[in-house]
VOMI-775682 format. One record per residue (C-alpha): residue in one letter; chain; x, y, z. Coordinates in Angstrom, 2 decimals, decimal comma. Each point is the difference from the previous one (the first is absolute). Example, Ala and Ser with C-alpha at 12.3 -4.5 7.8 and 13.67 -1.06 7.14 Angstrom:
2
(site A A (12,30 -4,50 7,80))
(site S A (1,37 3,44 -0,66))
***
This chain:
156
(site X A (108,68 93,51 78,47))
(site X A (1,18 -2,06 -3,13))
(site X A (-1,79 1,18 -3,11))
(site X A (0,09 -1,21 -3,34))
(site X A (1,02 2,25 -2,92))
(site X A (-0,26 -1,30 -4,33))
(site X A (1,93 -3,05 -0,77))
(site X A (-1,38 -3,43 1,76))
(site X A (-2,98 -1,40 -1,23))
(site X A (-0,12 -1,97 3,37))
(site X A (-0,22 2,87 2,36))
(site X A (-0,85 2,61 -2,19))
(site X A (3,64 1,03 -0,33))
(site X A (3,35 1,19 1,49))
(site X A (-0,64 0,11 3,91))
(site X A (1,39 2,82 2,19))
(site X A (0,06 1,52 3,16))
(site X A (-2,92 2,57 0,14))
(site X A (0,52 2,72 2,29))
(site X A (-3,30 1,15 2,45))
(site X A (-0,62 1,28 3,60))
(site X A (-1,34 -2,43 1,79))
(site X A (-3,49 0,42 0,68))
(site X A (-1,01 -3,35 1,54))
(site X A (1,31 -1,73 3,46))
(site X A (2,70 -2,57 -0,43))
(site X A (-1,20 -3,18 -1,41))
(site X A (-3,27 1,91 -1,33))
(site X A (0,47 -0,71 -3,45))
(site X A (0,84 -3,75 1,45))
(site X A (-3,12 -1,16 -1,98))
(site X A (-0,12 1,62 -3,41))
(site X A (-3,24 -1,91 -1,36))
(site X A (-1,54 2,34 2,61))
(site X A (-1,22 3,52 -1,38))
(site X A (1,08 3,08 1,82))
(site X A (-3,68 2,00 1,25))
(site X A (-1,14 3,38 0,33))
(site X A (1,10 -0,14 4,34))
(site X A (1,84 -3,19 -0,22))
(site X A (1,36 -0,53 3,31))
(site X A (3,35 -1,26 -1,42))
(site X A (0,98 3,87 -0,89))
(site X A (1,82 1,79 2,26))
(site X A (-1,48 3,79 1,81))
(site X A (3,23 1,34 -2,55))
(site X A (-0,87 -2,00 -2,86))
(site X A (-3,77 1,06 -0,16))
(site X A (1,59 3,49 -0,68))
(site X A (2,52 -1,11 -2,24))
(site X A (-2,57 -2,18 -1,99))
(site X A (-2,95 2,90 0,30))
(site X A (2,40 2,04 -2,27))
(site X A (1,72 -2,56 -1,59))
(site X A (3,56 0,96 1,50))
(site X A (1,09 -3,25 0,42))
(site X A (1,26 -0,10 -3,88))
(site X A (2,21 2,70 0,25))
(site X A (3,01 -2,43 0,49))
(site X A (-0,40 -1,25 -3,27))
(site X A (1,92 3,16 -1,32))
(site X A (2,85 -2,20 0,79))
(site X A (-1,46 -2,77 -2,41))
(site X A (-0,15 2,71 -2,73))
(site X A (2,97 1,19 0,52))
(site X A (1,73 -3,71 -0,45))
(site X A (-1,98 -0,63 -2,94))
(site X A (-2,79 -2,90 1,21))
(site X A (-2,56 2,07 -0,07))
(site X A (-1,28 3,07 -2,27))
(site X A (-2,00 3,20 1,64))
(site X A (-3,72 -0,99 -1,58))
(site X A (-0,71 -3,84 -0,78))
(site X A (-2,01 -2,87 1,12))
(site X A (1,19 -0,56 3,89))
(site X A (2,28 -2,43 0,31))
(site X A (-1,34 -3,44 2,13))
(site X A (1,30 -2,45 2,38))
(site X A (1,59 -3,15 -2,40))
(site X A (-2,50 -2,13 1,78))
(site X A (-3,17 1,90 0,40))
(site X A (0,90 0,81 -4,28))
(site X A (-0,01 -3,93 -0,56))
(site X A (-3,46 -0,31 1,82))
(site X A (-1,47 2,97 -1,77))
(site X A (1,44 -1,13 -3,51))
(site X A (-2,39 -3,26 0,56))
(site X A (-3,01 1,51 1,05))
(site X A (0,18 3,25 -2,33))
(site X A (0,17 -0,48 -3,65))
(site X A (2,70 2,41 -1,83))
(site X A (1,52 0,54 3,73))
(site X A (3,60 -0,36 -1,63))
(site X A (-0,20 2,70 -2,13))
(site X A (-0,14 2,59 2,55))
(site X A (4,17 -1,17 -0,10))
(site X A (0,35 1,14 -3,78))
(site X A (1,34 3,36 1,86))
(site X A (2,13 0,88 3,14))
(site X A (-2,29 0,65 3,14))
(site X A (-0,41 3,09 1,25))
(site X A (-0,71 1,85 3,15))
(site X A (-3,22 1,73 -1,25))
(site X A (-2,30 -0,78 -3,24))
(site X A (-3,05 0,17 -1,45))
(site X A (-1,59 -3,02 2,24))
(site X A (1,12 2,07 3,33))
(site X A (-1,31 4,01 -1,15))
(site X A (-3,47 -2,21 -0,85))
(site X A (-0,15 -2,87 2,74))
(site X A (0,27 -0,66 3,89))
(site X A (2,34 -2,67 1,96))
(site X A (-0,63 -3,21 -1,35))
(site X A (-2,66 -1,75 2,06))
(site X A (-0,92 -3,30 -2,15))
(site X A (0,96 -1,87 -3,18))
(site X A (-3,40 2,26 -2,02))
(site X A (2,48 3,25 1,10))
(site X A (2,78 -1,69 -1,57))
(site X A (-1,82 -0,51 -3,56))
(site X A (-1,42 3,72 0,16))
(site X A (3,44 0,92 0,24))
(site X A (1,46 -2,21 -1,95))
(site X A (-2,32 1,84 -2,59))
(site X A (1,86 3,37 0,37))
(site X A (3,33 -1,59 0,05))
(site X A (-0,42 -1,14 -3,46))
(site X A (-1,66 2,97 -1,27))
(site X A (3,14 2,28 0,99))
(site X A (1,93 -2,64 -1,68))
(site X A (-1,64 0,33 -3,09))
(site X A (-0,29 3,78 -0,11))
(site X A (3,99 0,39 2,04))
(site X A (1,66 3,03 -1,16))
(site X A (1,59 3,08 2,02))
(site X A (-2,88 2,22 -0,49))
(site X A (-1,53 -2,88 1,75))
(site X A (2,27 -0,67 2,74))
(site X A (-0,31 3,84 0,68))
(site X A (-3,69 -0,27 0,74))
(site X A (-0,11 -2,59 2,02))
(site X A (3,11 1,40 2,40))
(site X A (-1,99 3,43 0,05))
(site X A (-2,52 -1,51 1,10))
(site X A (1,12 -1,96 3,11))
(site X A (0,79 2,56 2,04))
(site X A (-3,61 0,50 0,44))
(site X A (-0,82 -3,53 0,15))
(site X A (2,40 0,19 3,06))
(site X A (-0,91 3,14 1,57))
(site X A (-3,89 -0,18 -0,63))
(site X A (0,45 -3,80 1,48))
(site X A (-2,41 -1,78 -2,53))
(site X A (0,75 -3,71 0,35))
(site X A (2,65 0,15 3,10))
(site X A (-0,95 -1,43 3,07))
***
C-alpha cells in the first residue's frame, strides 16, 4: 500500500510501499472513501484475527528497517485518502512534520478509524506526541502497545 512519508506538500510526502497482511478480500479496499466497520463484510475470517490484535502491522518492521518509517509516529496514510483528509481537516499536514510509525500515541488511545470526527480526535494525539517527542516518550508509548494489542481495545 503506497504511503506517504515528510517531503511533498502535495501528498503529504515521500510515498512508499507499506508493508501489511492483508486483512480485506481482493478489491476490498477498491473504494477507499468507504470506512472500514466494526464486522465489515469486506474482512476476511483471517483478517478479523489479524485486525482484533492488530497483527496485520507487523510487516512494517521491514519499513523500519529501510528507513520510511520510525517505531512510534503518526501512521502513515494512503497519498490519496491524505489529500482528502488535508481538505477537510485543518492542520492535517502536520501530522507529516515526522516519519510515520507503526504505533503512537493516537493508536494506545483510539480504535480503527471509522469516520472523518475519528480522524480529528486522532489527529489531536498525533500532534501532541509531536510536540512533547522525545525517547522517554517513544518508550511509553511502545510499552504500552503490547497491551493495546493483547487486551484488544480498538481492534476489530
Amino acid at each position: 500500500m503506497p504511503a506517504a512519508t515528510p517531503g511533498h506538500s502535495d501528498y503529504g510526502g515521500l510515498t512508499f510501499t507499506m508493508y501489511k497482511f492483508r486483512t480485506m478480500q481482493v478489491n476490498g479496499e477498491a473504494a477507499p472513501e468507504v470506512w472500514a466497520q466494526r464486522d465489515d463484510p469486506r474482512v476476511t475470517a483471517v483478517g478479523r484475527v489479524l485486525r482484533k490484535f492488530r497483527l496485520d502491522e507487523l510487516p512494517q518492521l521491514w519499513n523500519v528497517l529501510v528507513g520510511d518509517m520510525n517505531i512510534v509516529g503518526p501512521r502513515p496514510e494512503q497519498p490519496t485518502i491524505f489529500a482528502r483528509l488535508r481538505d477537510q481537516i485543518k492542520e492535517y499536514t502536520r501530522r507529516q512534520i515526522v516519519l510515520p510509525g507503526i504505533t503512537g500515541l493516537a493508536q494506545i488511545n483510539r480504535a480503527y478509524d471509522s469516520s472523518v470526527d475519528d480522524v480529528r480526535q486522532k489527529l489531536s494525539y498525533d500532534l501532541e506526541y509531536i510536540r512533547h517527542r522525545s525517547a522517554l516518550e517513544d518508550l511509553k508509548i511502545m510499552l504500552l502497545t503490547p497491551a493495546v494489542m493483547l487486551g484488544r481495545r480498538g481492534g476489530w
